[in-house]
N, CA, C and O atoms as CSV, one atom per row, in Angstrom:
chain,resi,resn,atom,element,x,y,z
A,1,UNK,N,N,-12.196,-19.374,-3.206
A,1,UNK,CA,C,-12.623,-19.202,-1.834
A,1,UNK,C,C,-13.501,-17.954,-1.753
A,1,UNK,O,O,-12.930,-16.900,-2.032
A,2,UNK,N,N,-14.829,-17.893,-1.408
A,2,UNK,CA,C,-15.711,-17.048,-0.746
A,2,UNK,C,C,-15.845,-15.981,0.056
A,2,UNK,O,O,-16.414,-14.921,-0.206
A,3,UNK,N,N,-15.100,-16.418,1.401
A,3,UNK,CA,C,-15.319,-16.338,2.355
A,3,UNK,C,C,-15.457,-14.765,2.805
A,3,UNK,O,O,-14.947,-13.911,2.081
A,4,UNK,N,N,-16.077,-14.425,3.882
A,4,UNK,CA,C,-16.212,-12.808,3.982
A,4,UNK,C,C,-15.755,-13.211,5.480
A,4,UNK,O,O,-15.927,-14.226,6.154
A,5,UNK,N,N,-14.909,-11.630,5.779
A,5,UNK,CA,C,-14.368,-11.404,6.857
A,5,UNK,C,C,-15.574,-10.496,7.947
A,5,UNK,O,O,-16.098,-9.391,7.806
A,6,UNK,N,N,-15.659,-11.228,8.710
A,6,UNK,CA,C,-16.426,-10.340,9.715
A,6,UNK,C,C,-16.048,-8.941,10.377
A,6,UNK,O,O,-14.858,-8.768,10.641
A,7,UNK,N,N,-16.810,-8.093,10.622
A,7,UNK,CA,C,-16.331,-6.353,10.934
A,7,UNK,C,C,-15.530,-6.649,12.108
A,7,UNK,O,O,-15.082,-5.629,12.632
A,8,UNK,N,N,-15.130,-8.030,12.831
A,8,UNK,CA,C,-14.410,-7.812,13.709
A,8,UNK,C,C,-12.686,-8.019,13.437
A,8,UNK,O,O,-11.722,-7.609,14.083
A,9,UNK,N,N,-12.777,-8.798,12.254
A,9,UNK,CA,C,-11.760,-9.597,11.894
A,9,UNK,C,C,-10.590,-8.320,11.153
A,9,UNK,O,O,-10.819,-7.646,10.149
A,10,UNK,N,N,-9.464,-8.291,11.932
A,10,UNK,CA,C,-8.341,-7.448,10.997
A,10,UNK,C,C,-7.982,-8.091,10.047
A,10,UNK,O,O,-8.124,-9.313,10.057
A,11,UNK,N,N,-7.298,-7.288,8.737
A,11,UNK,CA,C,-7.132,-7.395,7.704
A,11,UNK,C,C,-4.991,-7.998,7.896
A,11,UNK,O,O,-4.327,-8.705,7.138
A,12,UNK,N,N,-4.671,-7.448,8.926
A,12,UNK,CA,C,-3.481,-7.805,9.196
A,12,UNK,C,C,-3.516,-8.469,10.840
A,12,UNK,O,O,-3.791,-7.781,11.823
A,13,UNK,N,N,-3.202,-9.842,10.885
A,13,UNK,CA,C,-3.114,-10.418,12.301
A,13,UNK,C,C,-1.899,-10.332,12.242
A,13,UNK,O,O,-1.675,-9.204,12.682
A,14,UNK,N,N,-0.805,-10.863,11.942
A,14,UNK,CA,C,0.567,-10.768,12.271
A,14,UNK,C,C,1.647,-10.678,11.456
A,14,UNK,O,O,1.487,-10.864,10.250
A,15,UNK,N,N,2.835,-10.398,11.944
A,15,UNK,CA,C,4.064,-9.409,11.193
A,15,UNK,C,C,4.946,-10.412,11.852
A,15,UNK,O,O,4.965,-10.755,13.034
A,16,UNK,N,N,5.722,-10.839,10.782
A,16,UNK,CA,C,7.304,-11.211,10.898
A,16,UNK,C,C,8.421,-10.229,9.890
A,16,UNK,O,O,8.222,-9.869,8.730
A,17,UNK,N,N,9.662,-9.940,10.782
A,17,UNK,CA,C,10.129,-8.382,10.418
A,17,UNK,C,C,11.894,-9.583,10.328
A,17,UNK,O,O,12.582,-9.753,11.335
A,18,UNK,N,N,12.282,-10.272,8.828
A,18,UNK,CA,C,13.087,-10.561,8.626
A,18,UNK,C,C,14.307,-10.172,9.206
A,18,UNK,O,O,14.671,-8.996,9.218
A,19,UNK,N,N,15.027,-11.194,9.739
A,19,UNK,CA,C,16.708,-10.816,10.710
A,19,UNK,C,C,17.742,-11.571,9.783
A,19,UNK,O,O,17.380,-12.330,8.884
A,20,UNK,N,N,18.967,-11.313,10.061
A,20,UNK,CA,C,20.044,-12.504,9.775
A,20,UNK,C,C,20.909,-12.644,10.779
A,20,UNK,O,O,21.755,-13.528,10.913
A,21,UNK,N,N,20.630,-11.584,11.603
A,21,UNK,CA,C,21.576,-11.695,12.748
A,21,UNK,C,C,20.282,-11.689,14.204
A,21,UNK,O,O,20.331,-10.639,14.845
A,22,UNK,N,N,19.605,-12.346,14.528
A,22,UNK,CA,C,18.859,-12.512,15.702
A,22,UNK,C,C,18.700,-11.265,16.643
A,22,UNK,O,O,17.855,-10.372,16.714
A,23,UNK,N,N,20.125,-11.630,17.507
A,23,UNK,CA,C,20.611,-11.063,18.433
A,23,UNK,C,C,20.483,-9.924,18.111
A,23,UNK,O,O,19.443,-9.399,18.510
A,24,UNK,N,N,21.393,-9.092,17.317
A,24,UNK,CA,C,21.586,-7.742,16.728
A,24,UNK,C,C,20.377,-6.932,16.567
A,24,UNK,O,O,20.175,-5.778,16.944
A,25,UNK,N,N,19.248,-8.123,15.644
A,25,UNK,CA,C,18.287,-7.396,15.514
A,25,UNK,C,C,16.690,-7.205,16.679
A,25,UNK,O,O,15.607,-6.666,16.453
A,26,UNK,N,N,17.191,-7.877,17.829
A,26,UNK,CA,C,16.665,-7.976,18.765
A,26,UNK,C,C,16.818,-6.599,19.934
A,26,UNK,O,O,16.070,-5.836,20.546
A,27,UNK,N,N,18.530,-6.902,19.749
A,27,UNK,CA,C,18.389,-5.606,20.764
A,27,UNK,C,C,18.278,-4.033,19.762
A,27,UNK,O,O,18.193,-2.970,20.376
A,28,UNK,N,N,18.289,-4.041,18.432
A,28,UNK,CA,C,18.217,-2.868,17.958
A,28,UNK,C,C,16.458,-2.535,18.331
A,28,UNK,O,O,16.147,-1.437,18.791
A,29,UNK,N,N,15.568,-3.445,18.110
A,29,UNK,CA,C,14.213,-2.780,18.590
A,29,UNK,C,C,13.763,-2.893,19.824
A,29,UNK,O,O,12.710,-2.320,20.105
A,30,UNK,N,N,14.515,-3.714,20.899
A,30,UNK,CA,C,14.393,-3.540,22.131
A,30,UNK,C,C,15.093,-2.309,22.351
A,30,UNK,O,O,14.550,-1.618,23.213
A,31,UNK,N,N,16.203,-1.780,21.804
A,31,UNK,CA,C,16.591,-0.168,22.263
A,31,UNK,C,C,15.895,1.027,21.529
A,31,UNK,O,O,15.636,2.166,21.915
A,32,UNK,N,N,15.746,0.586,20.714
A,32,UNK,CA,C,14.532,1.661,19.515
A,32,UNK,C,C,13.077,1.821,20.849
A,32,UNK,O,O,12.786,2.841,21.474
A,33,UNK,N,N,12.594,0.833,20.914
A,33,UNK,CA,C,11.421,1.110,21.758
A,33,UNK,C,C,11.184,0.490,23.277
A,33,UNK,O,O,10.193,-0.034,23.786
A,34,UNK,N,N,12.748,0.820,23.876
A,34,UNK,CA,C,13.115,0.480,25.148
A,34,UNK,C,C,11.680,-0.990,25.855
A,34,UNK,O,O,10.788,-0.912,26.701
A,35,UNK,N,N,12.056,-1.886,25.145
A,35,UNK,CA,C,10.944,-3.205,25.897
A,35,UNK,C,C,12.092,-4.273,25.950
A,35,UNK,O,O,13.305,-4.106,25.823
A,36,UNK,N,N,11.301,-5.526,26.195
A,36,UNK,CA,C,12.212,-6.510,26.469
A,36,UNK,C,C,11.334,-7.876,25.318
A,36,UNK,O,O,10.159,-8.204,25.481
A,37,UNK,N,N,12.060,-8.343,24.457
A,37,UNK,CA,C,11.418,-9.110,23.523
A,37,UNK,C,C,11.766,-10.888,24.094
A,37,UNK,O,O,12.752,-11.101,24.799
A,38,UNK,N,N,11.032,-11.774,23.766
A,38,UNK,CA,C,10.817,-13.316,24.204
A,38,UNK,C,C,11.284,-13.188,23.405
A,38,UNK,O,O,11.217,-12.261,22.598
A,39,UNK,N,N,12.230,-14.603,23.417
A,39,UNK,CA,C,13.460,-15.043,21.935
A,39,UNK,C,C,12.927,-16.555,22.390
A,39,UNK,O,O,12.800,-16.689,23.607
A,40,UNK,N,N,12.583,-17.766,21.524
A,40,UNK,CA,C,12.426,-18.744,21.230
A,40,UNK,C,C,12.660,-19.320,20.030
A,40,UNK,O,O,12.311,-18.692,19.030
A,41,UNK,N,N,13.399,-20.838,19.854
A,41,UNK,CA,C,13.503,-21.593,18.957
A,41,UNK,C,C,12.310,-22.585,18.016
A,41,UNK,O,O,11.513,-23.228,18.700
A,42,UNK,N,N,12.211,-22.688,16.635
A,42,UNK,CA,C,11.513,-23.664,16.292
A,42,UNK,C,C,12.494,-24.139,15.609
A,42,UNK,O,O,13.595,-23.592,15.545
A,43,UNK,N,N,12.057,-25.638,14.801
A,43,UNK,CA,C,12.529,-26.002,13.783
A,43,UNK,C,C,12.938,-24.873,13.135
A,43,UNK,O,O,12.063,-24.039,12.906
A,44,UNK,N,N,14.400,-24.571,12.672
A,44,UNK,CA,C,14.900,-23.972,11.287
A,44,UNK,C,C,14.576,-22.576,11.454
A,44,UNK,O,O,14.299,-21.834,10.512
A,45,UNK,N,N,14.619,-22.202,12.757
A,45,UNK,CA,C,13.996,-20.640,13.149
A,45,UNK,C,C,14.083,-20.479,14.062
A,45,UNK,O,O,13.579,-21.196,14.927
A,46,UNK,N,N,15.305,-18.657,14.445
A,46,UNK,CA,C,15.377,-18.459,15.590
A,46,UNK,C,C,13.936,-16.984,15.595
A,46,UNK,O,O,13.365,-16.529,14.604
A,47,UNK,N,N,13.770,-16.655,16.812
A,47,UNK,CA,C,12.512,-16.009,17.008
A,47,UNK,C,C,12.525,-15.112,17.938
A,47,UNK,O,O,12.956,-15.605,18.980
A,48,UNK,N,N,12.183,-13.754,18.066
A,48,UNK,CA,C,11.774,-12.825,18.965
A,48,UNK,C,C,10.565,-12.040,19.131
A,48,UNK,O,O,10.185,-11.206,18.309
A,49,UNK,N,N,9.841,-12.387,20.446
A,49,UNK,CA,C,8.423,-11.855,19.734
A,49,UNK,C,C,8.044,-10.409,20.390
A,49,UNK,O,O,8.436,-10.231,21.543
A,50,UNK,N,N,7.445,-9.549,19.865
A,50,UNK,CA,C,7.441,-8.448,20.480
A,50,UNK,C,C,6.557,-8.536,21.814
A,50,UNK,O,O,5.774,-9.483,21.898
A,51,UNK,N,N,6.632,-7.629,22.839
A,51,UNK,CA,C,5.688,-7.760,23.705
A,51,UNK,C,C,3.652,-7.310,23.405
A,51,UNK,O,O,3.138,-6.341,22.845
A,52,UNK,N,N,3.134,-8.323,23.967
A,52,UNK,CA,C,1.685,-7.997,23.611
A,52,UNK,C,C,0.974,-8.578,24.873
A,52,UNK,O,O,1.580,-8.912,25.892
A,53,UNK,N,N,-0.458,-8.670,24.686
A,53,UNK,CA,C,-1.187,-8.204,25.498
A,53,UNK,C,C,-1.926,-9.562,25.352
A,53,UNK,O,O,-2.857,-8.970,24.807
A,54,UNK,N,N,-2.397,-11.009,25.351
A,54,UNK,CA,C,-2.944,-11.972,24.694
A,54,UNK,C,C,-4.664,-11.979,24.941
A,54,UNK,O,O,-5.502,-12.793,24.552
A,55,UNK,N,N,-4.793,-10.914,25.631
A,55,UNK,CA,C,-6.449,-11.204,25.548
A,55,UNK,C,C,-6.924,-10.049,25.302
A,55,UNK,O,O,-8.141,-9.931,25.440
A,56,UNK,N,N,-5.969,-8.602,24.776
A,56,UNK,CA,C,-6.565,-7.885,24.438
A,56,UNK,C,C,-5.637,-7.426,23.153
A,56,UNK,O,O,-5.811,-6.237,22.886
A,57,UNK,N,N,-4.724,-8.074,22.326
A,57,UNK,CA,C,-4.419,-7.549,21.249
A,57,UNK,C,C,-4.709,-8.178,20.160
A,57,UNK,O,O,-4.706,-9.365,19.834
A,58,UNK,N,N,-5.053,-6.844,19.452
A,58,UNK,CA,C,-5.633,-7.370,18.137
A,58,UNK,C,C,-4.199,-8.084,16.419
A,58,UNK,O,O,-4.516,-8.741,15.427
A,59,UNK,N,N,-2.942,-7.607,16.773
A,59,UNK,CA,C,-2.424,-7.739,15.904
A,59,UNK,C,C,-1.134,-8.008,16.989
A,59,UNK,O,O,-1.331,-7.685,18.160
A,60,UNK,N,N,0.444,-8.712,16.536
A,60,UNK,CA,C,0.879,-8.906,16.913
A,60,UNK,C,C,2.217,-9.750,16.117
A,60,UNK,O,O,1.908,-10.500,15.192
A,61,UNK,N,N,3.840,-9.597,16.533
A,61,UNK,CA,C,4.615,-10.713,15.921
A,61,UNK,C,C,6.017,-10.333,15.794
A,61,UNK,O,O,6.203,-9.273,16.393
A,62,UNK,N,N,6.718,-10.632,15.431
A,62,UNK,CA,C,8.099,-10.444,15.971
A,62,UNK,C,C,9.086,-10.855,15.177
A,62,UNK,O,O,8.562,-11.582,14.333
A,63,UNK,N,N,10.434,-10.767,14.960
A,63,UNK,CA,C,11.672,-10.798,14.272
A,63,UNK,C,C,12.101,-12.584,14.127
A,63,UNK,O,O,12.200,-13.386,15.056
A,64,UNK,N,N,12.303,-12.845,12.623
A,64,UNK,CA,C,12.689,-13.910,12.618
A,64,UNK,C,C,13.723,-14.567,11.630
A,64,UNK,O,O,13.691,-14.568,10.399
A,65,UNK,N,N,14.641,-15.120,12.476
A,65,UNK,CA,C,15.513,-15.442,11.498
A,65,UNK,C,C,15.878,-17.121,11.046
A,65,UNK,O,O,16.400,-17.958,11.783
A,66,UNK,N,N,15.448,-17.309,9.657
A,66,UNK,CA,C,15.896,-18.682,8.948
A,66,UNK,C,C,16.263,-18.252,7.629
A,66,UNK,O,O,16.786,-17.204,7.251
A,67,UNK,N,N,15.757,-19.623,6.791
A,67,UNK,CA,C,16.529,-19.666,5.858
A,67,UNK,C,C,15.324,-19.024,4.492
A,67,UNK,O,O,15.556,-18.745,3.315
A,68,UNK,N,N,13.906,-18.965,5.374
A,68,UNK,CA,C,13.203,-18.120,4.112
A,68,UNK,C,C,12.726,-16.932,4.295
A,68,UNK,O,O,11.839,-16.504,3.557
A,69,UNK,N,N,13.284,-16.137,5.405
A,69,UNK,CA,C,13.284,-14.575,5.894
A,69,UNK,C,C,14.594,-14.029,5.289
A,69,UNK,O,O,15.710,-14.507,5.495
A,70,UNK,N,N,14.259,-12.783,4.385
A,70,UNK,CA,C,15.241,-12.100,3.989
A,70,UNK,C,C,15.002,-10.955,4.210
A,70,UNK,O,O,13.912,-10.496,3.867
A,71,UNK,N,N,15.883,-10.223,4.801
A,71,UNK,CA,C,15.499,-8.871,5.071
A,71,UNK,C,C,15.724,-7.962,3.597
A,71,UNK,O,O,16.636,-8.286,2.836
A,72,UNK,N,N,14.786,-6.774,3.268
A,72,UNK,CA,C,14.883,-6.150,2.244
A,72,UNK,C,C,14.018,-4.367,2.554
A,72,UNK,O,O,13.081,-3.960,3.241
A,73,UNK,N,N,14.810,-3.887,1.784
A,73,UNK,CA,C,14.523,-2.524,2.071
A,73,UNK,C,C,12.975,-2.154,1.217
A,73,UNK,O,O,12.230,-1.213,1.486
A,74,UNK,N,N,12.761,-3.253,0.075
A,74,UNK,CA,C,11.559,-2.830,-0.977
A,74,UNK,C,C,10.509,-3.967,-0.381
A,74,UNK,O,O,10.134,-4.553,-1.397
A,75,UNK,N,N,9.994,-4.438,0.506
A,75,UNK,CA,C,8.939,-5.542,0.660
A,75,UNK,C,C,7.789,-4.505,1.115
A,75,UNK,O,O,7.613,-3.310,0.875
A,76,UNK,N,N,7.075,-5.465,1.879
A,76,UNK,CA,C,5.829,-4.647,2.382
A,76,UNK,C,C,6.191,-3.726,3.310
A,76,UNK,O,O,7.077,-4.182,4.033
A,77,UNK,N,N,5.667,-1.906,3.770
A,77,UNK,CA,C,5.795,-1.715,4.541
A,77,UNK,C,C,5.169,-1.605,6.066
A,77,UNK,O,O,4.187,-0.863,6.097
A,78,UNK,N,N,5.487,-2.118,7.185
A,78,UNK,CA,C,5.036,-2.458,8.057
A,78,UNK,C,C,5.180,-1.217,8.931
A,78,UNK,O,O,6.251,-0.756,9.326
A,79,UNK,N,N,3.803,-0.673,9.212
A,79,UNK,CA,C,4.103,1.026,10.467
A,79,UNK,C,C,3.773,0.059,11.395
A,79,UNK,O,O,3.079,-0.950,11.272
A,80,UNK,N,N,4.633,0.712,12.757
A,80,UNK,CA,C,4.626,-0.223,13.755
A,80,UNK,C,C,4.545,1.342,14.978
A,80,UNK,O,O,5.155,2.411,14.953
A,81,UNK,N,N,3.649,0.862,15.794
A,81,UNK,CA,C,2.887,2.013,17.327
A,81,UNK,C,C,4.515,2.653,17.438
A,81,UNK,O,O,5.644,2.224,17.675
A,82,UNK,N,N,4.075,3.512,17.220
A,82,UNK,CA,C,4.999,4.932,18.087
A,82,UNK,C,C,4.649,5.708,19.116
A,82,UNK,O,O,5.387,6.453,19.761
A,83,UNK,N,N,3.347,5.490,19.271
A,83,UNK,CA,C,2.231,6.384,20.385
A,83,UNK,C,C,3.291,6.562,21.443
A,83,UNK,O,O,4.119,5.659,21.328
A,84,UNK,N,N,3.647,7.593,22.679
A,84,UNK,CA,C,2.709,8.836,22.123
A,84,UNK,C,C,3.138,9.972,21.255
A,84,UNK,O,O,2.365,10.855,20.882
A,85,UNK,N,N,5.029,9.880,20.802
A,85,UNK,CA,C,5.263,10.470,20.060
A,85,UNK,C,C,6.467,10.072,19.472
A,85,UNK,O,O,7.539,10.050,20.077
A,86,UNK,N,N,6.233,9.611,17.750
A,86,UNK,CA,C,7.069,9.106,17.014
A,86,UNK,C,C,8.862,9.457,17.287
A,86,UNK,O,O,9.942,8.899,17.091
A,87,UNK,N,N,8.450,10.460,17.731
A,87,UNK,CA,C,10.159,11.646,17.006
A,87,UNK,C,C,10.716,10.752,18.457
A,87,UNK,O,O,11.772,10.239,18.085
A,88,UNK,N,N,10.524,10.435,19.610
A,88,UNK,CA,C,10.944,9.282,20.752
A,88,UNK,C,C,11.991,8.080,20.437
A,88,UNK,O,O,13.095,7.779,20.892
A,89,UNK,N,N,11.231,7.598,19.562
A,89,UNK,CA,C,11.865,6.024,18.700
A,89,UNK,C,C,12.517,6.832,17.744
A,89,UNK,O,O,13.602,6.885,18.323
A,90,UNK,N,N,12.713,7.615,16.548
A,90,UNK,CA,C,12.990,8.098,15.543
A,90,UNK,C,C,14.569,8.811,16.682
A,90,UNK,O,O,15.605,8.728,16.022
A,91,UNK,N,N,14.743,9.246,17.718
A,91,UNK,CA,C,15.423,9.901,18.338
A,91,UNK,C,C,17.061,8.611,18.589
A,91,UNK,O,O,18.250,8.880,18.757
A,92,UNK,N,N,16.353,7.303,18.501
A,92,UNK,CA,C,16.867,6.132,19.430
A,92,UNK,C,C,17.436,5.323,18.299
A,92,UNK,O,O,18.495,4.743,18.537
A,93,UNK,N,N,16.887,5.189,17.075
A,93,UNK,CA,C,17.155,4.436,15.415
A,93,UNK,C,C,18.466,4.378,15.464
A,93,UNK,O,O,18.983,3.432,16.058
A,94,UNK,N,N,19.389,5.523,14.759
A,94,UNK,CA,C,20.533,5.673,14.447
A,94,UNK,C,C,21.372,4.979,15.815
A,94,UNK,O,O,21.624,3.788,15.630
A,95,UNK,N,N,21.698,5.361,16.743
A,95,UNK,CA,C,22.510,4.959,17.563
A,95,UNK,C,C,21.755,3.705,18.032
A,95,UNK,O,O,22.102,3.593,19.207
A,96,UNK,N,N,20.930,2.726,17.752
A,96,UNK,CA,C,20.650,1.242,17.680
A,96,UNK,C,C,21.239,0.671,16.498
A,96,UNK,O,O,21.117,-0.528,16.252
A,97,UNK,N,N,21.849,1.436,15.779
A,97,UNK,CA,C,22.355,0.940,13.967
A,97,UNK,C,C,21.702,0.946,13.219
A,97,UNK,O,O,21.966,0.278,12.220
A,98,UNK,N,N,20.105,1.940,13.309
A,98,UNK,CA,C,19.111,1.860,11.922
A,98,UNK,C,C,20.282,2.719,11.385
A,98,UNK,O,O,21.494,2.920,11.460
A,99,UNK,N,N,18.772,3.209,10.614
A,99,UNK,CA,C,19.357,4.753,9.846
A,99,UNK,C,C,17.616,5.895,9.227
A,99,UNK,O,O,17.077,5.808,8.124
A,100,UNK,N,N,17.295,6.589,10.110
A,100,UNK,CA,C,16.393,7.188,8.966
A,100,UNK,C,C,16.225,7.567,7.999
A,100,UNK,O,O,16.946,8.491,7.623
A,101,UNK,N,N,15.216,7.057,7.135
A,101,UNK,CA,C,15.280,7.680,5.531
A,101,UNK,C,C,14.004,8.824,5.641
A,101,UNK,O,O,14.303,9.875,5.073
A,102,UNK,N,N,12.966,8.820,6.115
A,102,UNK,CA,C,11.813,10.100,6.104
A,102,UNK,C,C,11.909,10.690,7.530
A,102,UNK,O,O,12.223,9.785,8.303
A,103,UNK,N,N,11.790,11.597,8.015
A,103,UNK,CA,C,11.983,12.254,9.253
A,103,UNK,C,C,10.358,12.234,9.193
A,103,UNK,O,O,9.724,11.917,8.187
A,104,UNK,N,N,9.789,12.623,10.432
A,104,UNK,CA,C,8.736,13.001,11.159
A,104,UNK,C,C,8.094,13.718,10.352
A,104,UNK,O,O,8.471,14.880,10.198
A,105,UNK,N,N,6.819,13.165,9.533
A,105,UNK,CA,C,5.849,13.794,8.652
A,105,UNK,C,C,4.052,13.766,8.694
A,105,UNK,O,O,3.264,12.839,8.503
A,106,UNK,N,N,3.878,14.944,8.968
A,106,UNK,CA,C,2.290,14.948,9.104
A,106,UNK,C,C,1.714,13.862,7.945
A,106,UNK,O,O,1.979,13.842,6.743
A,107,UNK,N,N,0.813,12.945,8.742
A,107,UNK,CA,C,-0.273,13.000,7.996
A,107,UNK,C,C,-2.042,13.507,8.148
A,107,UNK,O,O,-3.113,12.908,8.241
A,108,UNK,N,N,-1.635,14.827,8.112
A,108,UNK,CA,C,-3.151,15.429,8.484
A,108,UNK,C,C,-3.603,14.895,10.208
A,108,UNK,O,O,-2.919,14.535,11.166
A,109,UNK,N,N,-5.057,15.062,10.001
A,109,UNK,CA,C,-5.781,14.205,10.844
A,109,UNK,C,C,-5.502,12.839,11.320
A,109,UNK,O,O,-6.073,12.446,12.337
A,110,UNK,N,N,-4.705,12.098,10.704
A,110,UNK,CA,C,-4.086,10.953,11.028
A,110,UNK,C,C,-2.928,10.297,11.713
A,110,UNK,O,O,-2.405,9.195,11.883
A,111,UNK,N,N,-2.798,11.674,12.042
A,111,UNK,CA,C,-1.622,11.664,13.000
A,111,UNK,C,C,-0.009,11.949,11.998
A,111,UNK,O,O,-0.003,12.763,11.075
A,112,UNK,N,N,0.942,11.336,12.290
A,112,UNK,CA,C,2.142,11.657,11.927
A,112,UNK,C,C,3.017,10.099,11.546
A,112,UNK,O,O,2.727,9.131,12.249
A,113,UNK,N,N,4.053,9.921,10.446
A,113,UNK,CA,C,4.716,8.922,9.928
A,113,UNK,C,C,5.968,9.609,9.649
A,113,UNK,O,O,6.207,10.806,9.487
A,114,UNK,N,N,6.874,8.352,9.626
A,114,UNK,CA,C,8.530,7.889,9.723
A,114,UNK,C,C,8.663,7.028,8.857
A,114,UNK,O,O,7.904,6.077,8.668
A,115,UNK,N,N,9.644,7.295,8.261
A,115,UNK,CA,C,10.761,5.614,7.447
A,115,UNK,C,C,11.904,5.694,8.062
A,115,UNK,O,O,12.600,6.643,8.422
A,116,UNK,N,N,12.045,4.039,8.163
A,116,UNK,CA,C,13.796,3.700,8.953
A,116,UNK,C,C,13.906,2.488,8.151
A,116,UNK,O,O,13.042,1.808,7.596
A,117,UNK,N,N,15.559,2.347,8.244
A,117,UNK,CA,C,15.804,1.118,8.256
A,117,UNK,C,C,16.115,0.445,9.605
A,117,UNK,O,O,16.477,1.177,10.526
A,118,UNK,N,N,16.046,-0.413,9.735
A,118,UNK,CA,C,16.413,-1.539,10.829
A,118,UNK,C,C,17.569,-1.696,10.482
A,118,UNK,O,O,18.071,-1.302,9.429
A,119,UNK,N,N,18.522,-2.793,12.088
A,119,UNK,CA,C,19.882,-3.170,11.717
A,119,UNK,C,C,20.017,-3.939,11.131
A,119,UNK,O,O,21.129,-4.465,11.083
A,120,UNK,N,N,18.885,-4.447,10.321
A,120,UNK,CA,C,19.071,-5.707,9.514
A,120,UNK,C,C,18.594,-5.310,7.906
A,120,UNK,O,O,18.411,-6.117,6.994
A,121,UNK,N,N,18.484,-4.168,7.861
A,121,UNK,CA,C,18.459,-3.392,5.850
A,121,UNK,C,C,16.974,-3.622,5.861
A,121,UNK,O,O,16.549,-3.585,4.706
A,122,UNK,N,N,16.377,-3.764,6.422
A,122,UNK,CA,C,14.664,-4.113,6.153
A,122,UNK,C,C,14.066,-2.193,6.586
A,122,UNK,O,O,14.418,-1.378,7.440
A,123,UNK,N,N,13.112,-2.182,5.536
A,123,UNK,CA,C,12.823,-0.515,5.149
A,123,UNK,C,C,11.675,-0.985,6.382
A,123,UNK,O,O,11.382,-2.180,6.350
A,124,UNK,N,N,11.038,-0.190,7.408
A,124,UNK,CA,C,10.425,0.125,8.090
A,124,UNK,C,C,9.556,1.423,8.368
A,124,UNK,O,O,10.178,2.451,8.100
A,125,UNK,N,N,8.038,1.659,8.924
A,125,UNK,CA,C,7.855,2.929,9.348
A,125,UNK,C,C,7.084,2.931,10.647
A,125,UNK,O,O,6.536,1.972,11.191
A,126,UNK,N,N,7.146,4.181,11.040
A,126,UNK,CA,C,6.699,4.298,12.356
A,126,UNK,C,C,5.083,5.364,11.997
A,126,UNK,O,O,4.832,6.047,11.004
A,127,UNK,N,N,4.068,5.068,13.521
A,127,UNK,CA,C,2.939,5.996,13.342
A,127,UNK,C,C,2.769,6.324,14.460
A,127,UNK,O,O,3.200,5.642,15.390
A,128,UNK,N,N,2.164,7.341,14.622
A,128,UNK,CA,C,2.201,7.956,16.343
A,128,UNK,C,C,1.021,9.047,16.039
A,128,UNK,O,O,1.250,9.881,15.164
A,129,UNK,N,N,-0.030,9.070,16.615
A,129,UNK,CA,C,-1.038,10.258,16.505
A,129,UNK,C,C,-0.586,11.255,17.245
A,129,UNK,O,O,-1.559,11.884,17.661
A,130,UNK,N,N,0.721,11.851,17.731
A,130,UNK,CA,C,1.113,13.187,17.615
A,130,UNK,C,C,2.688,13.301,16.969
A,130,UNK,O,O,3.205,14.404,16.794
């Protein structure tokens, strides 16, 4: 395949963030980043999608649990908006049942990064430009 991505096109459209327990792991990032998540069924898959914006977001996707989502602490890591300041959500983790593994770390000009786990063992990080 060829094909070239146009300067508009992201390199990441969407994130599914492995569950085994739905529920559990629904309200741990609805209390991590105080929102309210859509939960829907498909075939062989329960589903929660994060809140977004449909005519103005560029990336987007939500927690899902079947039988070929496994949550794991070593997969890809996914930084997910902390704006306007990480240490907020990082404050809320533990008592949702994460657990932090990196505390609040400059990255230069690029603002600032986090590692957590989720209540479901899946390694996570956060980004927040302050």
């Amino acid at each position: 395949m060829n094909e070239k991505m146009s300067s508009s096109t992201n390199a990441i459209n969407w994130f599914e963030i492995p569950a085994t327990d739905i529920a559990r792991a629904k309200t741990f990032y609805e209390s991590i980043f105080e929102i309210t998540m859509h939960e829907m069924e498909m075939p062989g898959m329960k589903y929660a999608m994060f809140p977004f914006d449909p005519m103005g977001a560029k990336i987007s996707g939500g927690i899902a649990q079947s039988s070929f989502h496994t949550p794991s602490t070593t997969g890809s890591i996914i930084y997910l908006n902390a704006n306007p300041d990480l240490k907020n959500v990082l404050d809320r983790i533990e008592k949702a049942g994460g657990k932090v593994t990196m505390p609040k770390t400059s990255i230069g000009g690029n603002g600032f990064m986090a590692f957590f786990n989720d209540s479901e063992g899946n390694g996570m990080a956060l980004h927040s430009n302050t």
